[in-house]
C-alpha positions, 0 to 999 in steps of 0.5 A: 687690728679691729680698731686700724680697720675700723680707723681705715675705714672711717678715713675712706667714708670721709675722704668719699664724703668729701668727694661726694660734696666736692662732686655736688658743688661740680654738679651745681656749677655745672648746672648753674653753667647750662642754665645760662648758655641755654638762657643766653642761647634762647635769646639769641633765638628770640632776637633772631627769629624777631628779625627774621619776622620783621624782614619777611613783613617789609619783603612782603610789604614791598612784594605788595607795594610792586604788585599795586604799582605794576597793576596800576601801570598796566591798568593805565596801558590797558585802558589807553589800548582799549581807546586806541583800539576803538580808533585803530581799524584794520591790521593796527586793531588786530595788534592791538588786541593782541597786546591787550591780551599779553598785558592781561595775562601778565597782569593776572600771573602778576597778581596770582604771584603777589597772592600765592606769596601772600599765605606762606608769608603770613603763615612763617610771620605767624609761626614765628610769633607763636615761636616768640610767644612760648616762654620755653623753647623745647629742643626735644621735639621736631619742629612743626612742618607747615605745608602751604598749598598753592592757591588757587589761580584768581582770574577776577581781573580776568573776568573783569576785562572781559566784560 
């Protein structure tokens, strides 16, 4: 009876032993799995977060590209009041002088706006490059919150005109 027993127990390490290996290959191929979905994962990342930078450099390129082109016509429309302005008399004058204001305010929002937009564009282009250029991605950890504050209201224009 001590050898049945002793046989018995012989067959259930075996038989644990072939789960035990049967289990390691499971684990490995699993792994083997992961590591390729997470590879595969990490570079549609990297692909999207490419073109998620290379569309945020064109929006702010063509954000500036506008500003360039609105100020230039308004500095055009402005310097042809002033003429007029020096040719007008009475109530045209007064008008004019009013229109020249508006033109300016406009201006400097518009050239405040094409600044403000500036720094939060260079800081995603920036956060996004420093994204592409770490080899590992760890999900893990919460992701780093860039706060941007607003500028400062520039008023150089402004106080160009005015002199």
């Amino acid at each position: 009876m001590a050898d049945e027993a002793e046989l018995l127990l012989r067959e259930a390490e075996d038989r644990i032993e072939q789960w035990l290996c049967e289990l390691d290959a499971s684990w490995c191929a699993l792994l083997a799995d992961a590591e390729s979905q997470a590879e595969h994962i990490r570079s549609e990342a990297l692909a999207d977060a490419g073109e998620l930078v290379a569309a945020a450099r064109l929006e702010a390129d063509d954000i500036i590209a506008a500003a360039h082109a609105k100020a230039g016509e308004h500095a055009d429309v402005i310097r042809a009041l002033a003429a007029a302005e020096r040719d007008a008399a009475g109530e045209e004058l007064v008008s004019l002088r009013e229109a020249v204001a508006r033109l300016r305010q406009e201006l400097s929002r518009l050239m405040d706006a094409a600044f403000d937009a500036l720094p939060a564009v260079e800081a995603t282009a920036e956060a996004i490059d420093r994204a592409l250029d770490d080899e590992v991605i760890d999900l893990t950890t919460e992701p780093e919150i860039i706060v941007i504050q607003q500028a400062p209201r520039r008023g150089l224009l402004r106080r160009l005109l005015h002199r």
